[in-house]
GUTI-407364 format. One line per 5 residues: number of its first residue (from 1); their letters; for each residue y, x, z of N, C-alpha, C. Coordinates in pm, whole numbers, plus 50000, padded with zeros to 5 digits. Layout:
<finus>
NUM> a> Y:X:Z:Y:X:Z:Y:X:Z  ...
</finus>
This chain:
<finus>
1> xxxxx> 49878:50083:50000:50000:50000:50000:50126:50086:50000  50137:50204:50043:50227:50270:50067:50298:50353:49886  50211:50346:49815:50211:50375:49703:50246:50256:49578  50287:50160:49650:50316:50010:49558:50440:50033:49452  50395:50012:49334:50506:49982:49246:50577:49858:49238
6> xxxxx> 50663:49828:49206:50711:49721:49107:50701:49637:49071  50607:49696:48971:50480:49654:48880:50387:49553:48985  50371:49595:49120:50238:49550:49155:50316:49455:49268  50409:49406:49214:50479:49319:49366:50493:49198:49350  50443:49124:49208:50421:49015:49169:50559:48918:49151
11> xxxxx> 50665:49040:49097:50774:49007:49049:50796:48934:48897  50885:48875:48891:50926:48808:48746:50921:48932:48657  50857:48902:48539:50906:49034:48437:50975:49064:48412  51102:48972:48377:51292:48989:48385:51333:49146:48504  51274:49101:48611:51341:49142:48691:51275:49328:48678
16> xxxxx> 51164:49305:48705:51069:49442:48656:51128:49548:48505  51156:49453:48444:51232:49513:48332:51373:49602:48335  51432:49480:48467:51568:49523:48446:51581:49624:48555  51471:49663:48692:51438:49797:48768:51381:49917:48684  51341:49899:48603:51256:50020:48524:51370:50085:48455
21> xxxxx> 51478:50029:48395:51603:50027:48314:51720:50098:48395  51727:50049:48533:51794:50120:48586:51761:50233:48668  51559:50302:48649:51502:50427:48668:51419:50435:48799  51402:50332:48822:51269:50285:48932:51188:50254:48889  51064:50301:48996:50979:50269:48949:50892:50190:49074
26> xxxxx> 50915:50273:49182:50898:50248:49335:50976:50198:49430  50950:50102:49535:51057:50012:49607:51061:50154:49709  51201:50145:49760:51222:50235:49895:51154:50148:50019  51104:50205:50084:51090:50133:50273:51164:50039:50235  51291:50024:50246:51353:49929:50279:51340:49785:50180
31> xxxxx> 51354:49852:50106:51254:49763:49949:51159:49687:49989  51084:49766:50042:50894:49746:49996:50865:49636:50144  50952:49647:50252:50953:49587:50356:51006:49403:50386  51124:49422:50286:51268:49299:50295:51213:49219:50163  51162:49278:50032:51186:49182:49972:51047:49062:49956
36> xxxxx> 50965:49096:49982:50855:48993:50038:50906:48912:50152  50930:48952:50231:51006:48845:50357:51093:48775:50283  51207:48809:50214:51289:48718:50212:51242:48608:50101  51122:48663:50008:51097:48574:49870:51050:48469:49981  50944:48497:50079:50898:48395:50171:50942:48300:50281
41> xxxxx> 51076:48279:50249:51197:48235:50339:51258:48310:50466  51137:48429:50525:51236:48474:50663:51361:48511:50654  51428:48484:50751:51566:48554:50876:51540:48692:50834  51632:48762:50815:51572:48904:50856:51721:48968:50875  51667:49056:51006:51738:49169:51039:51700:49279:51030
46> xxxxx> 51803:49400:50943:51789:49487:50870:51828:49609:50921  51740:49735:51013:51866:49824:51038:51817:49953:50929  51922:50019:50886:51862:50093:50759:52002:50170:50704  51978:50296:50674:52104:50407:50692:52117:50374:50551  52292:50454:50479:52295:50417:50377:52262:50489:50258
51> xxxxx> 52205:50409:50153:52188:50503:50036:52016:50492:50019  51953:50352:50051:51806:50399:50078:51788:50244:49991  51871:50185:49921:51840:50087:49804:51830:49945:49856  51984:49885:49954:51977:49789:50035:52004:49659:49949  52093:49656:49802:52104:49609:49725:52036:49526:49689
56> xxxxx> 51938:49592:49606:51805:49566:49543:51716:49523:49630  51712:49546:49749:51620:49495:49879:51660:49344:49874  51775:49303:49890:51809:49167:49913:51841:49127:49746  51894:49167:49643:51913:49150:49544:51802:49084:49465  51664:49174:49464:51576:49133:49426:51484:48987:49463
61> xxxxx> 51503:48958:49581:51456:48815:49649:51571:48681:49608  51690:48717:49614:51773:48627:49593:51798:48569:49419  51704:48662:49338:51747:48635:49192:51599:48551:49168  51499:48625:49272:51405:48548:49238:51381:48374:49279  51439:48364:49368:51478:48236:49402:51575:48139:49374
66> xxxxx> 51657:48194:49278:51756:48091:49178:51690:47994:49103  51758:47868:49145:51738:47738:49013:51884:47732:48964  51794:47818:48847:51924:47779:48726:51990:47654:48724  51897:47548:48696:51937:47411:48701:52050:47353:48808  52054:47429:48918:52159:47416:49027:52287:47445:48942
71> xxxxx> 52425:47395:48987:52534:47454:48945:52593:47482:49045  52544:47467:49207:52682:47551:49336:52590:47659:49325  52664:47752:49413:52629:47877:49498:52496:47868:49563  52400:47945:49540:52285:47951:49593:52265:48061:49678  52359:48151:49638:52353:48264:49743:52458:48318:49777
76> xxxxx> 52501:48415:49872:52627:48455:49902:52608:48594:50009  52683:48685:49936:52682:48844:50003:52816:48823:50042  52823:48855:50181:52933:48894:50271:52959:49040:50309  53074:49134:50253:53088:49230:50273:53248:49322:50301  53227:49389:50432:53356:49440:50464:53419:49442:50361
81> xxxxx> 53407:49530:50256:53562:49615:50166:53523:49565:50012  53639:49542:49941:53666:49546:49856:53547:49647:49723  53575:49794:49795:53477:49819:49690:53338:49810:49709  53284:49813:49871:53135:49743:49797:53129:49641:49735  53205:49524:49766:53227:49430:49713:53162:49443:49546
86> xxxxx> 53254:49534:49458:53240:49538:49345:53111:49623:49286  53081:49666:49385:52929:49767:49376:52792:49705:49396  52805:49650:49472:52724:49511:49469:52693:49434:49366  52823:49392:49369:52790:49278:49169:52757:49380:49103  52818:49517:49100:52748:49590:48949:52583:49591:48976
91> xxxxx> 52532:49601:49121:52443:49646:49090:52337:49503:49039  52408:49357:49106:52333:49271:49096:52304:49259:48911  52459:49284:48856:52445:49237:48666:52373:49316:48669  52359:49479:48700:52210:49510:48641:52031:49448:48651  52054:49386:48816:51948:49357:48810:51935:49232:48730
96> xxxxx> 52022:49122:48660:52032:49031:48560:52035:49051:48468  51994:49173:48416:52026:49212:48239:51960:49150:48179  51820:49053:48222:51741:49023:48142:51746:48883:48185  51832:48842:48266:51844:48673:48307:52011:48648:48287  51998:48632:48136:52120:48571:48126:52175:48483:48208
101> xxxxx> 52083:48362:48213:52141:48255:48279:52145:48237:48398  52158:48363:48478:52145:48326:48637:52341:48446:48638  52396:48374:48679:52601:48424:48649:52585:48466:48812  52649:48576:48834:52723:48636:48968:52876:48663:48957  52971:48651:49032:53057:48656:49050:53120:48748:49157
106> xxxxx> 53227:48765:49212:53322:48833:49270:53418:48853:49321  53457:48759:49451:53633:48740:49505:53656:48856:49644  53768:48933:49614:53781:49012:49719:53919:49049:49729  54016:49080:49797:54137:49080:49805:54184:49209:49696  54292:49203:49664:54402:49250:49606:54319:49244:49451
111> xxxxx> 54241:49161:49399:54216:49117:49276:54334:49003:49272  54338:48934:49117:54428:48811:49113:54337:48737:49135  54393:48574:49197:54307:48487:49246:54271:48420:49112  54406:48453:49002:54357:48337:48869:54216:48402:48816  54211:48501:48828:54047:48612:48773:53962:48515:48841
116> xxxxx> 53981:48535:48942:53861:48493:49031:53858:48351:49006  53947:48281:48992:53936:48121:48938:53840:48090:48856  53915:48175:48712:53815:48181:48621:53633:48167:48641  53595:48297:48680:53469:48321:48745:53425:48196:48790  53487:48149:48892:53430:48018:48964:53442:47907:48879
121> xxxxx> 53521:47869:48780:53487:47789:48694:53345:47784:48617  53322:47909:48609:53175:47945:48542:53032:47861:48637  53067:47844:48716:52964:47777:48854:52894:47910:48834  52931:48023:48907:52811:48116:48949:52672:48124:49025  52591:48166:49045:52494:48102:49105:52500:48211:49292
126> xxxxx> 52569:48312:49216:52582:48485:49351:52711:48437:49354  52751:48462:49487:52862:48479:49499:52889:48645:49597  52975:48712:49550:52988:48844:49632:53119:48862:49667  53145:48868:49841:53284:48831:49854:53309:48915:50018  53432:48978:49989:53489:48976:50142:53527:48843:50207
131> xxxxx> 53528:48863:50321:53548:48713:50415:53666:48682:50381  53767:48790:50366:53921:48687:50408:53936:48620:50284  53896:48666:50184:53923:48621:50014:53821:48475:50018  53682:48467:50029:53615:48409:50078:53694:48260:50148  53696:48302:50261:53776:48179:50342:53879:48115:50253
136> xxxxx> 53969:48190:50133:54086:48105:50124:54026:48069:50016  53926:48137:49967:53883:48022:49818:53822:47858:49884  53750:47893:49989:53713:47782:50081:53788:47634:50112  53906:47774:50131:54028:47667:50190:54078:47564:50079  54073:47673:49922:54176:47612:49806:54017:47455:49787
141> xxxxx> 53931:47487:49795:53843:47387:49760:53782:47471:49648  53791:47589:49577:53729:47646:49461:53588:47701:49531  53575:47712:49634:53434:47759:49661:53361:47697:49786  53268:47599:49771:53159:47552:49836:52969:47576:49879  53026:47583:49982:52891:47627:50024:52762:47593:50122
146> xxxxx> 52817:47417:50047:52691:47295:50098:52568:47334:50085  52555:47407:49943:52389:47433:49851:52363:47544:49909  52363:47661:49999:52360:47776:49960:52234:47825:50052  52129:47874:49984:52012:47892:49996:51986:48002:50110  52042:48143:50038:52050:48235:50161:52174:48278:50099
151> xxxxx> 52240:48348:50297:52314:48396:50289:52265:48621:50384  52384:48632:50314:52331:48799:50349:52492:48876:50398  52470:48955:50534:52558:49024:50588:52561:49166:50547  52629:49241:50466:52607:49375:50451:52688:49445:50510  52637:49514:50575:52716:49632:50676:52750:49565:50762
156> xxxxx> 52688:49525:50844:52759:49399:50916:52804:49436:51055  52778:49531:51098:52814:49585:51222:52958:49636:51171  52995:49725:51026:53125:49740:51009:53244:49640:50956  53184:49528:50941:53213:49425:50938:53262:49333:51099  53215:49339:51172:53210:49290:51256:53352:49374:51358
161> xxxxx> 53287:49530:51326:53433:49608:51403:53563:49619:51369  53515:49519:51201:53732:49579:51154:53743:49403:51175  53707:49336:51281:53774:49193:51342:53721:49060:51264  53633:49099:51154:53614:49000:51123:53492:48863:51160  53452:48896:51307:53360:48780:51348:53404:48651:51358
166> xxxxx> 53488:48589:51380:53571:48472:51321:53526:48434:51232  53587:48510:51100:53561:48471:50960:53398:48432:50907  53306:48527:50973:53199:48546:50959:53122:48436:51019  53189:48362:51145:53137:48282:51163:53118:48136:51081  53288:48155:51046:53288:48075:50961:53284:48010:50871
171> xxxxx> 53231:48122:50796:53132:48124:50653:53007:48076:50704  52923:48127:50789:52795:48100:50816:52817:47962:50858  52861:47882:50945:52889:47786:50982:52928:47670:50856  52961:47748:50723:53002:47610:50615:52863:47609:50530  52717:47687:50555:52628:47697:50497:52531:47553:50574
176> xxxxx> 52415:47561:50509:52311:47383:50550:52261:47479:50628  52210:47434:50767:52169:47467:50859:52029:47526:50891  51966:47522:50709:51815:47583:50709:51840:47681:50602  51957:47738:50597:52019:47849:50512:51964:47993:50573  51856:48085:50475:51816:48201:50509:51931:48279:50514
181> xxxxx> 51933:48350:50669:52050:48430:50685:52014:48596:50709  52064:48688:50619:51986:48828:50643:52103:48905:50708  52050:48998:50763:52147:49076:50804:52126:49226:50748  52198:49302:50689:52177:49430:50697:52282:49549:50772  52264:49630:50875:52314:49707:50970:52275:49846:50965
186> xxxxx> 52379:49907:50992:52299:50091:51022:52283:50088:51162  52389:49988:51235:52389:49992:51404:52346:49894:51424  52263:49833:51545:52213:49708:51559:52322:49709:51716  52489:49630:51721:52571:49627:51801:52539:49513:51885  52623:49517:51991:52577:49339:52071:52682:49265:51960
191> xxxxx> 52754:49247:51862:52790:49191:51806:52702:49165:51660  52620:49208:51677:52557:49209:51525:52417:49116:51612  52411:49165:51706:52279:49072:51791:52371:48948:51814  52468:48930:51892:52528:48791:51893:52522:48687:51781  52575:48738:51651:52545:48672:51542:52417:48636:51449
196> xxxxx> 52379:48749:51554:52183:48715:51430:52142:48622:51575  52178:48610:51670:52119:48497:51807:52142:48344:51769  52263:48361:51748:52357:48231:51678:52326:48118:51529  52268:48254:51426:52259:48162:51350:52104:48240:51270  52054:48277:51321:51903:48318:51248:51795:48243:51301
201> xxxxx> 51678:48239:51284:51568:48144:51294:51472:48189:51282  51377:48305:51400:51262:48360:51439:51260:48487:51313  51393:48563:51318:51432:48657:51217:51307:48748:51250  51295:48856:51168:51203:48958:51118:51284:49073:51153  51255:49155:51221:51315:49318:51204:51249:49392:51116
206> xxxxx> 51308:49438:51048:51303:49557:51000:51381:49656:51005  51292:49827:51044:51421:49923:51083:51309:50012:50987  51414:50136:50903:51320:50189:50859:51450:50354:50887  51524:50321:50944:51622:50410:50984:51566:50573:51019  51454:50572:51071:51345:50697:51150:51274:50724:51021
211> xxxxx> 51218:50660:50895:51140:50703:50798:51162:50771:50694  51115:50907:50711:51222:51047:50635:51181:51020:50507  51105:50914:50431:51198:50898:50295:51234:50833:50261  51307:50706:50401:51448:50699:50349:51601:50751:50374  51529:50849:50426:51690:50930:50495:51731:51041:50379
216> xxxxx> 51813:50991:50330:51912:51104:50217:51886:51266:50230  51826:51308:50162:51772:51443:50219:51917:51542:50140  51969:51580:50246:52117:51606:50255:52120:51763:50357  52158:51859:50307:52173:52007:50338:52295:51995:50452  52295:52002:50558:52462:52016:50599:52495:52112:50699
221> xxxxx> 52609:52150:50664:52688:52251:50730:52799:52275:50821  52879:52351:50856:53025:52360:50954:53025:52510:50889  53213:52507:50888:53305:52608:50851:53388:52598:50984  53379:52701:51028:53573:52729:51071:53618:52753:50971  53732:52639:50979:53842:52704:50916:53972:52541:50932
226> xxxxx> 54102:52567:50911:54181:52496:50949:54336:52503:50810  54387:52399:50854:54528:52408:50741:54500:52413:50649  54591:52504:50554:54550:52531:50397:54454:52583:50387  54387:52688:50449:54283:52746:50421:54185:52700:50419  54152:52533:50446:54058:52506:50373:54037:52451:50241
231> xxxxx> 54155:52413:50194:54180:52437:50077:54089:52542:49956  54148:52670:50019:54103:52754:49925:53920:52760:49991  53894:52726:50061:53725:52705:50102:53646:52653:50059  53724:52555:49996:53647:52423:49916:53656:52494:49794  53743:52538:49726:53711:52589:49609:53622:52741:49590
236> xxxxx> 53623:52792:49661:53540:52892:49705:53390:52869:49698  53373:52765:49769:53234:52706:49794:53124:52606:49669  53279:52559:49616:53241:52452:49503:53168:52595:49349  53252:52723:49376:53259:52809:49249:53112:52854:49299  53128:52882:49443:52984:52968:49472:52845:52899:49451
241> xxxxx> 52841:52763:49484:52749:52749:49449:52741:52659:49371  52822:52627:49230:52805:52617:49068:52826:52448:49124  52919:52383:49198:52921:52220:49227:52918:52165:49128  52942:52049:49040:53001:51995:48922:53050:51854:48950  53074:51813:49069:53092:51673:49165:53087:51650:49258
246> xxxxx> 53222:51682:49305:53237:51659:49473:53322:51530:49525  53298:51488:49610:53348:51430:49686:53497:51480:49794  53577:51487:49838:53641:51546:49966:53677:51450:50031  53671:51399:50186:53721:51310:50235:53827:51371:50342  53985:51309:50333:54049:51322:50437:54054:51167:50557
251> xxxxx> 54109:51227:50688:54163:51107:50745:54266:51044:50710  54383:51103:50646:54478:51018:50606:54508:51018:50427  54589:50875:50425:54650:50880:50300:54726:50961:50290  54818:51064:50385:54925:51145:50320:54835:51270:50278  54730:51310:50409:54638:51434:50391:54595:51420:50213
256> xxxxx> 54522:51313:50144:54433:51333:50077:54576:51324:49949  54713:51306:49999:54788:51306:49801:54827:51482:49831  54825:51521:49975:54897:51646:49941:54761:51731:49944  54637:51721:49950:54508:51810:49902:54481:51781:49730  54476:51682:49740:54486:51650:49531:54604:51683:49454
261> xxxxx> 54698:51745:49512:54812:51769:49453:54796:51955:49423  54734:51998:49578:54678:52120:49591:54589:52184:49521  54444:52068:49512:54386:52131:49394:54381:52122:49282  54459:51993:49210:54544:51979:49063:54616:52098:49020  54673:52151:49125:54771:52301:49096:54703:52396:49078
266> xxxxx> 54518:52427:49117:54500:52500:49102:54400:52547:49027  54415:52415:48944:54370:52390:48799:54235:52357:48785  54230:52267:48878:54067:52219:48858:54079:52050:48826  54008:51995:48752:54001:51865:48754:53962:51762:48863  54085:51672:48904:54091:51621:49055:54110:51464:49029
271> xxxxx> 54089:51362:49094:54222:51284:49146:54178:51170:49280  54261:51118:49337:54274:51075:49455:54263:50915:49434  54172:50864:49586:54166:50731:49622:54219:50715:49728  54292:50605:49787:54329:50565:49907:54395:50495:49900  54413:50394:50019:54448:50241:50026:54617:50195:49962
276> xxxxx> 54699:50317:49940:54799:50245:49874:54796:50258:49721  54696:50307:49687:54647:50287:49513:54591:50137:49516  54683:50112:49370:54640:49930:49321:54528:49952:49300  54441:49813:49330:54340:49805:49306:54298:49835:49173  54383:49776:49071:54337:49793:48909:54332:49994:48920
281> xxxxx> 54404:50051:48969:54412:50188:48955:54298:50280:49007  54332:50216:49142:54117:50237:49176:54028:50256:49119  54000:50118:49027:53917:50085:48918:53915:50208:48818  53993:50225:48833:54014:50347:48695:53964:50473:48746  53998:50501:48834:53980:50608:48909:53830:50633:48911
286> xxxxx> 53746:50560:48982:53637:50559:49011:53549:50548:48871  53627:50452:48792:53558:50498:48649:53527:50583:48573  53627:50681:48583:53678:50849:48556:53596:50907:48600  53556:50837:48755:53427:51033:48796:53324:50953:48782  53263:50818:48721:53165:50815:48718:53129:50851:48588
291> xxxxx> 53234:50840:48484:53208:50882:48317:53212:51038:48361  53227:51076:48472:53278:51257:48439:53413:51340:48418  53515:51247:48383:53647:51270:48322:53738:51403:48446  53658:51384:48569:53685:51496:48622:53585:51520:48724  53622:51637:48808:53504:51674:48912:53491:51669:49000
296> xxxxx> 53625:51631:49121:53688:51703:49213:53763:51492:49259  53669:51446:49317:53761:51319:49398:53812:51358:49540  53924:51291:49578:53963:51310:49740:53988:51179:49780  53925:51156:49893:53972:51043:49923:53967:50984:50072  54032:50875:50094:53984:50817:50247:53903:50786:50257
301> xxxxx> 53880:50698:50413:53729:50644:50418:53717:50514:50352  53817:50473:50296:53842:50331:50279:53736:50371:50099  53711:50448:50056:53612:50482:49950:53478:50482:49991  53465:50554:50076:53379:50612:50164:53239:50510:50096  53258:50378:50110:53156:50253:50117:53159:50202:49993
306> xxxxx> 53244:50234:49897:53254:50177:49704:53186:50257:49658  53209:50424:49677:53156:50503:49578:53003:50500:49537  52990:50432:49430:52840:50435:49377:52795:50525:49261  52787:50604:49271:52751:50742:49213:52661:50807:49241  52530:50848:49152:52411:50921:49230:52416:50999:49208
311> xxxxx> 52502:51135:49132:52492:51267:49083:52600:51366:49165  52626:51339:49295:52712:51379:49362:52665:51526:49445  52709:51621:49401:52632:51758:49412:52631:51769:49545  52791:51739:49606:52828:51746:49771:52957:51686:49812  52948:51657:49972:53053:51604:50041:53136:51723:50114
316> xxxxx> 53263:51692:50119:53351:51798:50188:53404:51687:50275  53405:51693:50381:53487:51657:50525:53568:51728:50570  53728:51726:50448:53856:51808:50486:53853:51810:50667  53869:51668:50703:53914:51639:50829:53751:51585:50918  53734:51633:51037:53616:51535:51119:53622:51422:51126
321> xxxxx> 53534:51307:51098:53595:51187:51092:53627:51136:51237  53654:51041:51259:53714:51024:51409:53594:50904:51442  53514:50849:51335:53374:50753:51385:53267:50831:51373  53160:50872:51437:53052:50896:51436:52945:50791:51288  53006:50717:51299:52932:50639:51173:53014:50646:51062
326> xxxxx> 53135:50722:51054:53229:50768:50929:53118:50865:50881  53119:50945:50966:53014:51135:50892:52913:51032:50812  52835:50944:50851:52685:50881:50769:52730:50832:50670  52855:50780:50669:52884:50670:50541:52958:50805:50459  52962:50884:50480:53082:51016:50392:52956:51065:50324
331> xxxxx> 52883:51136:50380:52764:51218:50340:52690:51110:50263  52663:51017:50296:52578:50958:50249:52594:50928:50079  52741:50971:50026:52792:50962:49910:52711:51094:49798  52618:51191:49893:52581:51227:49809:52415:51239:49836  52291:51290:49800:52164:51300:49832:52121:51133:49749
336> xxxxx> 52154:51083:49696:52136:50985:49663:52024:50940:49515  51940:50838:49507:51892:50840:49402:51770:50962:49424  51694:50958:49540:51616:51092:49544:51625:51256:49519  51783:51212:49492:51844:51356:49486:51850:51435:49572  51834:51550:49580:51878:51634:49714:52031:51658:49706
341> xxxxx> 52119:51673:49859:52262:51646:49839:52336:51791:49900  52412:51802:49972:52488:51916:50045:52586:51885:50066  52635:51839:50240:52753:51841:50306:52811:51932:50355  52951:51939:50310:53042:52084:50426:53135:51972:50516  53113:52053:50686:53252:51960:50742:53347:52092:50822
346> xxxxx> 53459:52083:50786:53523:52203:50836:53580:52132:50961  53589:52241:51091:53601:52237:51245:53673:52318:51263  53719:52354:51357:53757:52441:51476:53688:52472:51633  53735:52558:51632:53660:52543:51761:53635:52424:51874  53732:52377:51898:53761:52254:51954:53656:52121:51935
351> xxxxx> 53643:52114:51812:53523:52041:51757:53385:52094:51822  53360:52158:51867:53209:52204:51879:53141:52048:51957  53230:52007:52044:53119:51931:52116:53113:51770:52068  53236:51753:51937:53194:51640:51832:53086:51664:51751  53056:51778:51704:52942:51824:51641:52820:51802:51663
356> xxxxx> 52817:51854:51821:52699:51802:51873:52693:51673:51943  52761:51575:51915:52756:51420:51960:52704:51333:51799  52799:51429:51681:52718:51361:51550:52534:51412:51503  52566:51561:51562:52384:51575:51522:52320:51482:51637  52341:51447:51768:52276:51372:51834:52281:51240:51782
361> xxxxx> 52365:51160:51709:52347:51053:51618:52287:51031:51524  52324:51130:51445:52250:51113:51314:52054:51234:51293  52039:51239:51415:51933:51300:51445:51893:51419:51294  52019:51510:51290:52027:51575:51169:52064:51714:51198  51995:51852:51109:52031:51987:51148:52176:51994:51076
366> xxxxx> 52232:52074:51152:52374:52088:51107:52445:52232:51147  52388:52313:51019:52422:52462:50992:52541:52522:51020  52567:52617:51106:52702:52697:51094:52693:52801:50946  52788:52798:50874:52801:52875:50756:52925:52986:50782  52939:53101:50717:53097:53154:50682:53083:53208:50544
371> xxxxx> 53230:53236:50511:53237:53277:50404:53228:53439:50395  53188:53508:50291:53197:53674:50281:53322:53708:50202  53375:53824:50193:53463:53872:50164:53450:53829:49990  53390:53812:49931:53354:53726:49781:53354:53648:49793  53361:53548:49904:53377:53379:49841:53242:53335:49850
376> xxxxx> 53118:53435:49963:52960:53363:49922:52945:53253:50043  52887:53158:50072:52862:53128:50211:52717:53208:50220  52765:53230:50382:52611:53261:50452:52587:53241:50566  52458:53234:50629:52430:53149:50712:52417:53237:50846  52410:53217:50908:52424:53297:51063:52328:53426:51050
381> xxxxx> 52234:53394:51026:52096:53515:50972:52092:53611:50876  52219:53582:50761:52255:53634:50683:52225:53628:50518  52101:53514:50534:52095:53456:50406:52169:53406:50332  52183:53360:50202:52298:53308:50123:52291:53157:50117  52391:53088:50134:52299:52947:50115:52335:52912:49986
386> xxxxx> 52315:52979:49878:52285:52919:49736:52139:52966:49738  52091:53085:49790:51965:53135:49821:51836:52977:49844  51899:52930:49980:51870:52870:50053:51849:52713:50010  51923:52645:49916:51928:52552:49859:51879:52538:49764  51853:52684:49652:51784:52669:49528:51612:52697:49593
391> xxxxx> 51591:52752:49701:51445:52740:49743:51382:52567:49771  51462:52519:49843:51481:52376:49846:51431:52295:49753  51527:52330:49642:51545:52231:49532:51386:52272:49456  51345:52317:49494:51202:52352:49370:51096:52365:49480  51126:52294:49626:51005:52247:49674:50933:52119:49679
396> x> 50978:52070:49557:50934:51917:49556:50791:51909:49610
</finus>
């Protein structure tokens, strides 16, 4: 059983078609666990780190259970930000490539509401939505959610901490009262238990959080180093060991325009995300490094949870994040897709004993590196870690 394809899960052929297409072949844990439960009506609560194919876990049960013939909402993904929001539907149209007639949609703030009108004129059958956007389509009367078969919480513990249990309630609360409700979590909070107490119905756990293949198999490291000089570290590091797609995350919007401004100057292909970029500009942005158009993104955390990209060589953590569940959602941007990944987070001394509060979280080794008078990293022992990573990479 542990060896189950696809193929052998007694899925629609549509759907089998349209996983093989997008380069699966095998469900992850989290897969192979959620989507039999949910085809079979359970509750389920989900705890499961990110980047281990949570999408497609709930994606795949919810397409299989559409009646076309319906015209409301049959299903509905609730999600903190904006850009999972839109990462989500991409990933759902893929899994519809071969079911025309089953429509998903998309309302999330700082889109226009007439877009989103549109859409809902279509009678979608998915709906994929942040709460606050959500609620006011509710409010206008454009979106009802008498019919709605199951509903699904993603990220719901970070959901829950940027204030939105209210809202959340009150979405769940406009659903029929034998509405499958899933949850998916990296933290299982007393707020994420309050709400799966409230409105689930002899839910299912599943945690596959401890099962090392689904944990992002991700190289990571610590630099001293501080100010500009890490600046020139990152590029140092990116040349040494041949990057072609990085990530950099700062804490602030001013940090990440004056680091992309830094390494634009120093002639590498860059550009920046963060919350006072228009949404349409975003869009663009993120389109750019996923076509390739450059190499080098910086951004806040407010990306952190959109970026859907599996060819991400490594993460740079200009700044420590200030959440212990920031570092999982940063890193987690790369190792992805069975890839092997490589995080740098630059510290100071001062940091030492955040360091060891995130390896005690994320139950993860976390290398001291420096640089050599060439620009090599090496590791306390004196190995090289391009040494060290290309041994890695060819121990499949």
């Amino acid at each position: 059983m542990s060896d189950i394809t696809f193929d052998e899960m007694n899925l629609q052929s549509e759907i089998i078609e349209a996983v093989h297409k997008m380069g699966f072949t095998s469900p992850t844990p989290i897969q192979k666990e959620t989507i039999p439960l949910m085809i079979d009506g359970y509750d389920v609560i989900a705890k499961a780190p990110t980047g281990t194919g949570k999408t497609c876990a709930f994606g795949i049960p919810i397409i299989e259970c559409i009646d076309t013939g319906l015209k409301d909402v049959q299903a509905v993904i609730v999600c903190p930000t904006r850009e999972l929001c839109m990462q989500i539907t991409e990933e759902l149209r893929q899994l519809t490539a071969f079911r025309r007639d089953i429509r998903t949609a998309a309302v999330y703030g700082g889109q226009p509401i007439a877009r989103q009108l549109t859409q809902l004129r279509m009678n979608p059958h998915i709906l994929v939505a942040t709460p606050g956007r959500l609620l006011d389509h509710m409010g206008r009367g454009t979106v009802w959610l008498g019919n709605v078969y199951t509903a699904v919480l993603d990220e719901a513990d970070e959901m829950l901490k940027m204030g939105f249990i209210k809202d959340v309630r009150r979405i769940l609360g406009a659903t029929p009262d034998d509405t499958q409700v899933v949850m998916f979590s990296a933290t299982i909070t007393r707020d994420v238990m309050n709400v799966a107490w409230e409105y689930q119905k002899d839910a299912v756990e599943v945690n596959v959080a401890s099962e090392g293949d689904s944990r992002p198999q991700i190289a990571q490291f610590t630099l001293l180093s501080s100010g500009e000089r890490r600046t020139r570290d990152i590029l140092a590091l990116i040349d040494d060991l041949d990057l072609k797609r990085v990530i950099i995350f700062g804490n602030m919007k001013s940090t990440v325009r004056r680091l992309g401004d830094r390494i634009h100057r120093a002639g590498r292909s860059s550009d920046c995300l963060h919350g006072d970029i228009p949404q349409s500009q975003r869009n663009k942005v993120m389109q750019g490094f996923r076509d390739g158009k450059f190499s080098i993104l910086v951004a806040t955390d407010v990306a952190a949870r959109g970026i859907d990209v599996d060819d991400v060589d490594a993460v740079f953590n200009y700044d420590l994040p200030d959440e212990n569940e920031y570092y999982l959602h940063r890193i987690g941007r790369t190792g992805r897709a069975k890839r092997k990944g490589v995080a740098f987070t630059f510290i100071t001394p001062e940091d030492r004993f955040r360091i060891r509060d995130i390896k005690k979280y994320t139950h993860s080794e976390i290398e001291d590196i420096s640089l050599d008078d060439e620009g090599r990293a090496v590791l306390k022992n004196g190995t090289f870690v391009k040494d060290t990573l290309s041994r890695t990479d060819t121990s499949e």
